[in-house]
N, C-alpha and C positions, 0 to 999 in steps of 0.2 A: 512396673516403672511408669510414674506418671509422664505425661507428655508435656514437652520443654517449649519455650518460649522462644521464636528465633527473634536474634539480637537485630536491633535495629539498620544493620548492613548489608544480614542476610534476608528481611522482609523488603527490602529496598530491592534488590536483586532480583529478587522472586517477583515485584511486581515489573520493575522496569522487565526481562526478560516474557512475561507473558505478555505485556504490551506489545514487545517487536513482533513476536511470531503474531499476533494480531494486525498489526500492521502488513508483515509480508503476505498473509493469505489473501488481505483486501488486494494489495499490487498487483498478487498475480494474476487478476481481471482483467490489466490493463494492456498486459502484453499481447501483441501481435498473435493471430491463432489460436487465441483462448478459443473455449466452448464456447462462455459468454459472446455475444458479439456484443460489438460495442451499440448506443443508439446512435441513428446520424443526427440528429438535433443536440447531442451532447456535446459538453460546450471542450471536450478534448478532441471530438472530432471537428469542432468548426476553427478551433483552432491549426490541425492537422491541415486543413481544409487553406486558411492563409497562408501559413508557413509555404506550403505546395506552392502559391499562388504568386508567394513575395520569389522562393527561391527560382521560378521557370522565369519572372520578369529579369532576373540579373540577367 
């Protein structure tokens, strides 16, 4: 049997789907207690860094 062509709904799927799991492996860097650390010049932590800064001035 030769190999079939998937219909244009199911090649839509197959991409969108490898994109997400692409996406959530990058995220899971960003959580708290990764292995990764994060760097402190990076611009999540200087923002981590205000937020801290605006919430302790209320």
């Amino acid at each position: 049997m030769g190999v079939t062509r998937l219909k244009r709904k199911d090649r839509k799927n197959k991409t969108t789907s490898r994109l997400e799991v692409q996406f959530l492996k990058l995220a899971t860097n960003l959580e708290a207690g990764s292995r990764s650390a994060e760097k402190k010049n990076s611009q999540i932590a200087i923002n981590n860094a205000v937020l801290a800064k605006a919430a302790a001035a209320k």
